[in-house]
C-alpha positions in Angstrom: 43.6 17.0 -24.1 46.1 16.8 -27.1 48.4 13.7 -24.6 44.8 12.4 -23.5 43.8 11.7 -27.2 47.5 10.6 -28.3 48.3 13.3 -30.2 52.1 13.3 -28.0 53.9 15.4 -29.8 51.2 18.0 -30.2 50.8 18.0 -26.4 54.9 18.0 -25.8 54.3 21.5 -27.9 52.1 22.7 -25.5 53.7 21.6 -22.4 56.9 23.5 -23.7 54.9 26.7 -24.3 53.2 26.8 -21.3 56.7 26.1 -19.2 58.1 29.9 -21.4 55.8 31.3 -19.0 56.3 28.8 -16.4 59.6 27.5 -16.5 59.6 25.3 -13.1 55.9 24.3 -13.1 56.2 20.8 -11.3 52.4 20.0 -12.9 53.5 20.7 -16.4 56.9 19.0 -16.3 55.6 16.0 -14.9 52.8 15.8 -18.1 55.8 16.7 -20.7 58.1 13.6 -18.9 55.7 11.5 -19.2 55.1 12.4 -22.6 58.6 12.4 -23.3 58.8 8.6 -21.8 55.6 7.5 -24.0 57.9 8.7 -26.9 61.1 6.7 -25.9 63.1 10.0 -25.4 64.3 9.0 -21.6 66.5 11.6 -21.9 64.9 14.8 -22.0 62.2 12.7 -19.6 64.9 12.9 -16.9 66.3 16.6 -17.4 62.3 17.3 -16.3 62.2 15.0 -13.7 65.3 16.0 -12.1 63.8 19.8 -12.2 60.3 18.2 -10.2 62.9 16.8 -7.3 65.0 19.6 -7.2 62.0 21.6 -6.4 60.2 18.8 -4.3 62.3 16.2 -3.6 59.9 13.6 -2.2 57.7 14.1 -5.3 56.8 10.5 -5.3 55.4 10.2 -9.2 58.8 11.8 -10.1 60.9 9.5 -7.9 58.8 6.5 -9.8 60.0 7.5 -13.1 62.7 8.7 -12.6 63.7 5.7 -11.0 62.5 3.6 -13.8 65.1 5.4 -16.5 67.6 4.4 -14.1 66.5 0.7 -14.3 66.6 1.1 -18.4 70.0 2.4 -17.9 71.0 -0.3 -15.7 71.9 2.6 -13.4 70.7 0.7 -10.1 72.5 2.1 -7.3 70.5 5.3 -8.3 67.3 3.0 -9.4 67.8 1.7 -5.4 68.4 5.3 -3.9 65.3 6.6 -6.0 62.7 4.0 -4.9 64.1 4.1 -1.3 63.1 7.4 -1.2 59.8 6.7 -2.8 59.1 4.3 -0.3 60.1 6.4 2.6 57.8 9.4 1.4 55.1 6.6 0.5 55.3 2.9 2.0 52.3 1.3 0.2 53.2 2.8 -3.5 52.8 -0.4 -5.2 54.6 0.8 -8.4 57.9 1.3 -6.0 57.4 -2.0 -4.4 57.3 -3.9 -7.6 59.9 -1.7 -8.9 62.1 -2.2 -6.3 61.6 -6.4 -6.5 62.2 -5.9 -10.1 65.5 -4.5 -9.0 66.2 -6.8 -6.5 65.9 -9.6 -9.3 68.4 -8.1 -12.1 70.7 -7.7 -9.1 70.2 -11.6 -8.1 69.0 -10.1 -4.3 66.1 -13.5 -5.2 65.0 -13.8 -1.4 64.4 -9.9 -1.0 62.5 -10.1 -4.9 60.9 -12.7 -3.2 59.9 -11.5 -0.2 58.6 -8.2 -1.5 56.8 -9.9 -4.6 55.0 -12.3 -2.2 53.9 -9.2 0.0 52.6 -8.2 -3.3 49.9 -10.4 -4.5 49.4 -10.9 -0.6 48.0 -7.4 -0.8 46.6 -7.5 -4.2 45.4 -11.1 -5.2 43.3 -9.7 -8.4 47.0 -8.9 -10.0 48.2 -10.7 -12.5 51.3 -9.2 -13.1 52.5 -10.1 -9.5 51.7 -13.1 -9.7 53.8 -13.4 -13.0 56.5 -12.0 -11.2 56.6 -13.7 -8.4 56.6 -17.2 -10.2 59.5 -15.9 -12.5 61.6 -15.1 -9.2 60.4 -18.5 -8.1 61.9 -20.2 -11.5 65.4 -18.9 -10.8 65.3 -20.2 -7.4 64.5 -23.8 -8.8 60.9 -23.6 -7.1 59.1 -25.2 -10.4 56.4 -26.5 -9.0 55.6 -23.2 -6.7 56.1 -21.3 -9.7 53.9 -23.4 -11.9 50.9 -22.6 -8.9 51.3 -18.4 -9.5 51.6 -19.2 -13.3 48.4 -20.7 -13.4 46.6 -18.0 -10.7 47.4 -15.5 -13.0 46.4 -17.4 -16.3 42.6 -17.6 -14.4 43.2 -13.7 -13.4 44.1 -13.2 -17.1 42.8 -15.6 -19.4 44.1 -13.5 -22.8 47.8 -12.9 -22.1 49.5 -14.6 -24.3 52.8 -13.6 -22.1 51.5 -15.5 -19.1 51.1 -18.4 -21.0 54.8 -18.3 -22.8 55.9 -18.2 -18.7 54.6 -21.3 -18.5 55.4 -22.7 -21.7 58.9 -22.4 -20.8 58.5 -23.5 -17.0 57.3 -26.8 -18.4 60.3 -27.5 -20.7 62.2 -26.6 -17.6 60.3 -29.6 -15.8 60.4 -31.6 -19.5 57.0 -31.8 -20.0 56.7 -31.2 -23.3 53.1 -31.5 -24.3 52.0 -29.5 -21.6 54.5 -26.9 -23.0 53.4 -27.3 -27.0 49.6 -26.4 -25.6 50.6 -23.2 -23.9 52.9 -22.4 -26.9 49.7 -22.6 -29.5 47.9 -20.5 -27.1 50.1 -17.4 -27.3 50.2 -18.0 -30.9 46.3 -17.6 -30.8 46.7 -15.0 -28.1 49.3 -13.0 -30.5 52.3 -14.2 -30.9 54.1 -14.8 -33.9 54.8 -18.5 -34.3 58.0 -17.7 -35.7 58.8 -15.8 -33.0 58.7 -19.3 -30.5 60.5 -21.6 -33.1 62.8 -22.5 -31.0 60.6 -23.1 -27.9 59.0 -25.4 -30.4 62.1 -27.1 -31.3 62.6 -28.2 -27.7 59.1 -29.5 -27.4 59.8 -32.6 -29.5 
């Protein structure tokens, strides 16, 4: 109740009472690491997680996390050994597919990001975020005009995301078009986003 209502800290107390009397409950652990994550302390996340796997080690939620701490570390041969696994416990976890595009992407693997992105939004056509991803895979292969088709699928699937619309604001200085890309800058502004935060992205628009 205590993590439910935001009270985090609060609720990390309690998970690290309960775990006196129950020091390898995988339930418990996996509340307090994600508790520990929503806090930023990836560290003592990961000692928890790593207790969950030694005790189940195809715990798929624990695999997930666990695997995204090693992404924030830029750890990503274990990131890639960690969502293998996921996926070989669980082939349709969409977290570990995405996850493991993402990886795919830092590590400049663009035709397997690509591939698994496009299976993606194949499956799930309603998600913005895919789409998002997809086209930003698509901008570092050079497809801009691909690219600008997902942008603007997931601007219509997510009309108030002021992110969305700073993807395309910098696919169309990419493709110099420089109104087009002033537009979508004023919208994340009104969406959000400092204007002072895109100043440069402005200076390049004139």
């Amino acid at each position: 109740v205590q993590h439910r209502r935001g009270k985090v800290h609060d609720a990390i107390e309690s998970y690290t009472k309960a775990l006196a009397y129950s020091p390898m409950d995988i339930t418990i652990l996996m509340h307090r690491a994600t508790a520990y994550m929503a806090l930023g302390n990836d560290d003592k996340a990961y000692t928890d997680l790593c207790n969950v796997l030694d005790k189940r080690p195809q715990h798929v939620e624990a695999l997930y996390y666990r695997a995204f701490i090693y992404m924030n570390r830029r750890e990503y041969a274990a990131a890639r050994a960690d969502y293998k696994q996921l996926l070989s416990a669980d082939p349709s976890h969409a977290n570990g597919l995405f996850g493991l595009a993402v990886l795919n992407q830092r590590e400049g693997r663009l035709q397997a990001a690509e591939e698994q992105l496009s299976r993606l939004v194949d499956r799930y056509p309603d998600k913005a975020t895919y789409w998002q991803a997809h086209a930003h895979v698509l901008i570092e292969q050079k497809f801009y005009d691909l690219a600008l088709i997902d942008l603007e699928t997931a601007i219509t699937l997510q009309p108030n995301d002021a992110n969305i619309y700073l993807s395309r604001a910098e696919l169309y200085l990419k493709m110099k078009r420089y109104t087009a890309a002033k537009q979508d800058l004023d919208c994340a502004v009104a969406l959000g986003i400092p204007r002072a935060a895109l100043s440069e992205l402005y200076k390049q628009c004139d």
